[in-house]
N, C-alpha and C positions, 0 to 999 in steps of 0.2 A: 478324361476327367478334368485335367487342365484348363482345355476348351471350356468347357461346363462352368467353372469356376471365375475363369474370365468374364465370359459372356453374362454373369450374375453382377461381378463386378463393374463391369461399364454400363451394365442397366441401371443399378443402383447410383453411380455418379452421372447419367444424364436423369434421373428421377431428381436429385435432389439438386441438380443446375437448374431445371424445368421450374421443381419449388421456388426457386430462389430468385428464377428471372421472375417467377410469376408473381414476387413481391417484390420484386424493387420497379415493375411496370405497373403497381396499384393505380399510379395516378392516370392510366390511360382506363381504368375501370370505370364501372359504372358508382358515379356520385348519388349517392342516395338520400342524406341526411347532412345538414348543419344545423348545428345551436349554439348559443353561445352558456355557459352556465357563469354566473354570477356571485359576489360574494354569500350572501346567504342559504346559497344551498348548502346543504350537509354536505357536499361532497367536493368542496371549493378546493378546500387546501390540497387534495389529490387532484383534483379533474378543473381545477375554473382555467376557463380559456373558450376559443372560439374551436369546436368539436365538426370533423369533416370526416363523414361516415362512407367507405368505399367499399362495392361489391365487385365480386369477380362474377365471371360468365354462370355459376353455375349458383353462388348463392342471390345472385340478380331475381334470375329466375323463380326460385322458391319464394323470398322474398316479394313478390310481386304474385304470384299464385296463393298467397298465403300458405304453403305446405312446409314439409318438414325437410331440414335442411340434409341434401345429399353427401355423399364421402369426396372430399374434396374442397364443398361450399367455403368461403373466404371474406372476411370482410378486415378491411385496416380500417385503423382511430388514427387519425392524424389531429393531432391536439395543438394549439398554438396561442401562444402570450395575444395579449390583446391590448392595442396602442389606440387610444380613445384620447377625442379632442372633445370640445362645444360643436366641432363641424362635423367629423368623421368618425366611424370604428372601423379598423384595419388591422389584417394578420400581423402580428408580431413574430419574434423568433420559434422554432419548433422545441416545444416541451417534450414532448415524450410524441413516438409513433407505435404502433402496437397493430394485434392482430390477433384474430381470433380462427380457426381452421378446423373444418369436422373433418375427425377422423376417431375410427373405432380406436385406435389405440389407447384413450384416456376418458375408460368408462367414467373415472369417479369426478369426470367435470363435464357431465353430459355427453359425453364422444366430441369433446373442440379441447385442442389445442392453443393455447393462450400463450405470449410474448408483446415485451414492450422493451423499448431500446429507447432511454434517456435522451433526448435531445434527436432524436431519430439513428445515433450512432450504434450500429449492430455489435459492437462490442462491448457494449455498454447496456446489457441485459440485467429490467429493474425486476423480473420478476422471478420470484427466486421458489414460491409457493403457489402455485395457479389457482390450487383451491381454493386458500387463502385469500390470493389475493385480487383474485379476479372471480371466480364463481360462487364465490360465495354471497357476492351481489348478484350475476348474471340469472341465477338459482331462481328468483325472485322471478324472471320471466320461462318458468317452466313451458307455462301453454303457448308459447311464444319459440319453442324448441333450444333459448336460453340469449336472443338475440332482443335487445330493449328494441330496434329500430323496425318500423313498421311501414308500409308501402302508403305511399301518400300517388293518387292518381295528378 
């Protein structure tokens, strides 16, 4: 029984090593989306900054089939300040990084998983109500399986 119990336990800590390399390696993912949002959107004072949208292997995929996102699909927000001359716009510091993850465990926000970490520091977790504060925008892209970003060929 022992054995049994071990053997549950170090699957469960390489499962959540595995999670974890597989988001602090986002940036070797596939780049999907930037935009820049501006003062006048509604959504400035949360979200204005230059927005760099990344998929993992498996929500790449869907995303690019247009189908429905599978258990595990992943996409990071990497948000950043925006340092604008008369000559240039360029990344400034990181505002917030975040992430969004399907998995059945959180029917009541579509089956994903939602996290942002301030400044991209993972101890510094902004989102405290997912519902709240992340799906309840996302919502809005129902027919979309709850993902705003769309395959551009």
């Amino acid at each position: 029984m022992k054995k049994y119990i071990l053997g549950a336990l170090i699957m469960g800590l390489v499962a959540c090593q595995k999670q974890n390399q597989d988001f602090n390696t986002y940036r070797q993912w596939w780049h999907v989306k930037t935009l820049e949002l501006k003062s006048k959107h509604p959504l400035y004072n949360s979200f204005g900054g230059i927005h760099h949208i990344y998929a993992n292997e498996l929500a790449y995929k869907a995303l690019k089939a247009n189908q429905t996102y599978p258990e595990g699909a992943m996409f990071v927000f990497d948000l950043l300040e925006v340092q604008s001359n008369e000559e240039a716009t360029a990344e400034g510091k990181r505002k917030v990084l975040a992430y969004m993850k399907k998995t059945s465990n959180h029917p009541d926000t579509g089956n994903w998983e939602f996290g942002a970490y301030k400044g991209g520091d993972k101890s510094q977790q902004i989102v405290t109500d997912a519902k709240a504060q992340c799906f309840a925008c996302h919502a809005s892209q129902k027919e979309k399986d709850y993902v705003f970003s769309s395959w551009r060929p």
